[in-house]
C-alpha positions in Angstrom: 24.8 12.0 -0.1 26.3 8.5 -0.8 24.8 7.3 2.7 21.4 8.9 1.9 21.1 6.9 -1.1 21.6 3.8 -0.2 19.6 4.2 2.8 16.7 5.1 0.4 17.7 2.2 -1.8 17.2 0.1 1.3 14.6 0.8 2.3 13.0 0.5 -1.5 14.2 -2.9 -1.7 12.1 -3.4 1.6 9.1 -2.4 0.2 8.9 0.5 2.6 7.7 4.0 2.1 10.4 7.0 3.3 10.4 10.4 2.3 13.6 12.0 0.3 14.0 15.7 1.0 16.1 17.3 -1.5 17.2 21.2 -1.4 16.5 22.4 -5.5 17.8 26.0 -5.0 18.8 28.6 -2.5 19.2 32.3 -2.2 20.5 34.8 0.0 22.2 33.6 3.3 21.6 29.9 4.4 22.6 26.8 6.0 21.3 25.0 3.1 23.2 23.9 -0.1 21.5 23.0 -3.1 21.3 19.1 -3.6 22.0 18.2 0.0 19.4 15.7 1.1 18.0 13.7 4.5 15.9 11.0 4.4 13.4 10.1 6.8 12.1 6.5 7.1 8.9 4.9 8.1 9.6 4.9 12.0 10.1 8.8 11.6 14.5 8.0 11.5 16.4 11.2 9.6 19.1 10.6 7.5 21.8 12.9 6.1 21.4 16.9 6.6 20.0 19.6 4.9 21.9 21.7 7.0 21.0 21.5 10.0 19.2 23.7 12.5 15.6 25.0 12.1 15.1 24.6 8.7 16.7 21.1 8.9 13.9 20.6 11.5 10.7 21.3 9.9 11.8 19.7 7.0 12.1 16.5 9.3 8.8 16.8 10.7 7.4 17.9 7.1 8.5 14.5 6.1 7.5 12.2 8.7 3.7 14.3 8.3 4.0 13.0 4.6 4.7 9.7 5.7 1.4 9.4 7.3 -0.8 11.4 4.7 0.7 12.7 2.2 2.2 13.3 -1.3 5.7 14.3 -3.0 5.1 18.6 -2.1 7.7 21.4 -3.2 8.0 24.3 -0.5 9.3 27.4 -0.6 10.8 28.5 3.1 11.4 32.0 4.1 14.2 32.1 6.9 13.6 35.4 8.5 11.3 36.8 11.1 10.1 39.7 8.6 7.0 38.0 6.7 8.6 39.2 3.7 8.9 36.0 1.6 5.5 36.5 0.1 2.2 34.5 0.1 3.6 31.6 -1.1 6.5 31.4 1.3 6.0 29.6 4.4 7.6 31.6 7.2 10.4 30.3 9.7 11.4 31.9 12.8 14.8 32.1 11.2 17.0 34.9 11.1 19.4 33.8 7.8 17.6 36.5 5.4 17.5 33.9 3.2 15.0 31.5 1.3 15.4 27.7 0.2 13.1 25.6 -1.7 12.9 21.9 -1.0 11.4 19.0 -2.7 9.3 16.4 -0.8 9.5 13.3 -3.2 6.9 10.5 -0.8 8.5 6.9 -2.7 8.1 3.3 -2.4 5.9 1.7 -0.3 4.0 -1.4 -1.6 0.7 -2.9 -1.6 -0.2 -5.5 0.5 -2.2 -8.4 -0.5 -3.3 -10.9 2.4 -4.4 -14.8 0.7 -6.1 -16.9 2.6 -5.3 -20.2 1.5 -2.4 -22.2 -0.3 -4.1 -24.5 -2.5 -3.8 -24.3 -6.1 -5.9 -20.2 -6.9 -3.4 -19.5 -3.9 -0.3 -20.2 -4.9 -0.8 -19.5 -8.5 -1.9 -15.8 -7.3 1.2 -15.6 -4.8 3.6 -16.5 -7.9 1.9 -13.8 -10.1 2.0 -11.1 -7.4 5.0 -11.5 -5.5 6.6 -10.0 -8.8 4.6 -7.1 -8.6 4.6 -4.3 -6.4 3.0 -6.2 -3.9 3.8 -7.6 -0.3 2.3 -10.9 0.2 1.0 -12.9 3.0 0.3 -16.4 2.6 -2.1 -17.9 5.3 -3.2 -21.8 5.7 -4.0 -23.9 8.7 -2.4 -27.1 6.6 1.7 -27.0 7.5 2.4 -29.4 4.2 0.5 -26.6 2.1 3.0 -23.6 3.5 5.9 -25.5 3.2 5.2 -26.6 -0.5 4.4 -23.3 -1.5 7.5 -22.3 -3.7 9.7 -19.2 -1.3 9.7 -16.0 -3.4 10.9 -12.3 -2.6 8.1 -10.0 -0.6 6.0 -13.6 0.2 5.9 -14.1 3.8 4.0 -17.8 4.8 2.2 -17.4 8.1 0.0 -20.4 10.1 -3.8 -19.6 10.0 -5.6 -18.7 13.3 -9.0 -17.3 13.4 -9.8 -14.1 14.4 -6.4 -13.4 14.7 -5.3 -13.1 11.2 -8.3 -10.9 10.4 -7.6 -8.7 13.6 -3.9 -8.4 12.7 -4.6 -7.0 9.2 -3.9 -3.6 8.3 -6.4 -0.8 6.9 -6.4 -0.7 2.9 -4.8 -4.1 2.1 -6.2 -6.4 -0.5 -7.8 -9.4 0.5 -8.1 -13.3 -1.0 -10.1 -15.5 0.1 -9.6 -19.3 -1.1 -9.1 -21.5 1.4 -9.6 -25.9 1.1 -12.9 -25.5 2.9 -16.3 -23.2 2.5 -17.1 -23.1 6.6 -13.3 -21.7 7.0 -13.9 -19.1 4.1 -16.8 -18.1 5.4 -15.8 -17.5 9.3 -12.9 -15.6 7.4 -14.6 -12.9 5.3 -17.5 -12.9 8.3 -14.5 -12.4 11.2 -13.0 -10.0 8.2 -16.4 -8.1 8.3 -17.4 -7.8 12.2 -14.1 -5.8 13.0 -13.2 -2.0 12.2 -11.3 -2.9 9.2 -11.4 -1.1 6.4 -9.7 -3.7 3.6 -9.7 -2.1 0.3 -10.6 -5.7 -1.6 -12.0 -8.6 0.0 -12.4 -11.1 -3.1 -13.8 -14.4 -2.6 -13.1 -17.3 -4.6 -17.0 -19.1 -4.9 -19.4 -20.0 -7.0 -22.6 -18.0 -7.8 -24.4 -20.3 -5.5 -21.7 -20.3 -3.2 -21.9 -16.5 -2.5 -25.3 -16.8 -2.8 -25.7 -18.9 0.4 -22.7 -16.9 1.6 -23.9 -13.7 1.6 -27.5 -14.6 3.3 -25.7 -16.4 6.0 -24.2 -12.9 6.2 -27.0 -11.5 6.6 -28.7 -13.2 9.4 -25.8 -13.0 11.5 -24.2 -9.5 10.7 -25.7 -6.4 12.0 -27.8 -4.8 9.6 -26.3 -2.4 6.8 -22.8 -4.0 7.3 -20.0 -2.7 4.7 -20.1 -4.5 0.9 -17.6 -1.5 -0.7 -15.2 -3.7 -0.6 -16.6 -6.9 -1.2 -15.6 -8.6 -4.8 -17.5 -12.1 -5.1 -17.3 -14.0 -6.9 -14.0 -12.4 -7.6 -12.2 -12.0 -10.6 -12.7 -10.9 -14.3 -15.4 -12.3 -15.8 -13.6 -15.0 -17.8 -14.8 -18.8 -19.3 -11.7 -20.5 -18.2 -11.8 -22.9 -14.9 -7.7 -23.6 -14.9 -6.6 -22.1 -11.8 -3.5 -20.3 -12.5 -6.2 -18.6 -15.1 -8.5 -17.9 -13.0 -5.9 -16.9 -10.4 -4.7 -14.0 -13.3 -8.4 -12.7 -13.9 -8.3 -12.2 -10.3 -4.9 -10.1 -10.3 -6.2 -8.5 -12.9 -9.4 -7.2 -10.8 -6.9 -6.3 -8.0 -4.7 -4.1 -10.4 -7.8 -2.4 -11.9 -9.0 -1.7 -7.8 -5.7 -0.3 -6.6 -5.1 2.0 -9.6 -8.8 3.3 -9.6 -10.2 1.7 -12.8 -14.0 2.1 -12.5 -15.0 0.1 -15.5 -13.3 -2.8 -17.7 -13.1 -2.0 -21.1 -11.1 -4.0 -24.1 -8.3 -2.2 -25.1 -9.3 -2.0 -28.9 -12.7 -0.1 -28.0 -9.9 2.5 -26.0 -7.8 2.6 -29.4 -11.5 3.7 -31.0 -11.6 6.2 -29.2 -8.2 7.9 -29.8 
């Protein structure tokens, strides 16, 4: 059990998702003990045993199933041949006689937010979110601006090269765009747009006018219909301030309110009125 732990904790302190698969109770005749564990990493790698044999192998492939699309699930397994579990049993072509439940429990796993730019929003938001449960990606074409930026835990600094940053980025990631010059944010969110991604937040620092110009250069030279769900510009809270570690935390505080499904702002004293 030891080993499974700290495999789990390792992988946790990576930031990567892995499935713990914990026996809660037994009956009848099985391989299975209650508390034994496995755990089954990201590339699909099992750790610990269960107890071994069939069971041991649908958990495993159970697990790596919830890895890609999933959440934490409790099943009940029937290890006979007989059907006689009951409808909420799911049948194994074991011949134990026995049943075993086992918990599922989908953990870690972070967010990933991808800033384009190193300039002042930039490294104010990499200092705010690197804290978080966020992995961060810090991308500039200036050297002097990576290698200024304060190093912190989950911040990775990468050179900037157009289109393949925006290629290289994975589906549902959170996007910033705030780079030292408007024709470079522009050919990023437009390079961002013309591929199959599928970012969950593409916020761009700008102006009103800014996006304005922005989003008719857009569309002149996108197909028609492109995607705007995700598009947040200006982006940010709606705040007065023009400090840029402020405005930097009105725009972590539109990301937070995105990832966890927040549909509409409200103060939390009109909330307490409500109570």
């Amino acid at each position: 059990m030891e080993e499974v732990l700290r495999a789990a904790l390792e992988e946790l302190e990576a930031g990567r998702t892995c499935v713990l698969v914990t026996v809660i109770e037994v009956s009848g005749h099985t391989p299975a003990k209650p508390g034994a564990k496995l755990l089954v990493r990201g590339e699909g790698e099992a750790v610990g045993t269960v107890g071994g044999g069939g069971l041991e192998k649908l958990c495993v492939e159970k697990a790596r199933r919830l890895l890609s699309d999933g959440d934490s699930a409790l099943i009940h397994y029937a290890l006979d041949e007989e059907g006689s579990g009951g409808s909420e049993m799911v049948q194994t072509p074991m011949v134990c006689g026995g049943k075993v439940s086992v918990f599922f429990e989908r953990i870690g796993g972070m967010s990933e937010v991808h800033l384009f730019g190193a300039g002042h929003i930039g490294r104010s938001l990499s200092y705010f979110l690197a804290p978080l449960a966020f992995r961060v990606h810090v991308y500039d074409d200036r050297d002097e601006a990576l290698t200024s930026l304060p190093d912190q835990p989950r911040q990775e600094k990468r050179p900037l090269a157009l289109p393949e940053n925006a290629k290289a980025l994975p589906a549902s990631v959170f996007v910033v765009i705030a780079t030292h010059s408007h024709e470079l944010d522009f050919e990023i969110v437009k390079s961002i747009l013309s591929s199959d991604l599928t970012p969950r937040y593409i916020g761009i620092v700008a102006s009103r006018r800014k996006w304005k110009l922005f989003l008719a250069r857009l569309e002149a030279e996108l197909p028609a219909g492109f995607d705007r769900t995700g598009l947040y510009a200006p982006c940010g809270l709606s705040i007065a301030s023009r400090d840029p570690r402020e405005i930097a935390l009105a725009i972590v505080a539109e990301i937070l309110s995105v990832r966890d499904g927040v549909e509409q702002i409200t103060h939390m004293k009109e909330e307490a009125k409500k109570g």
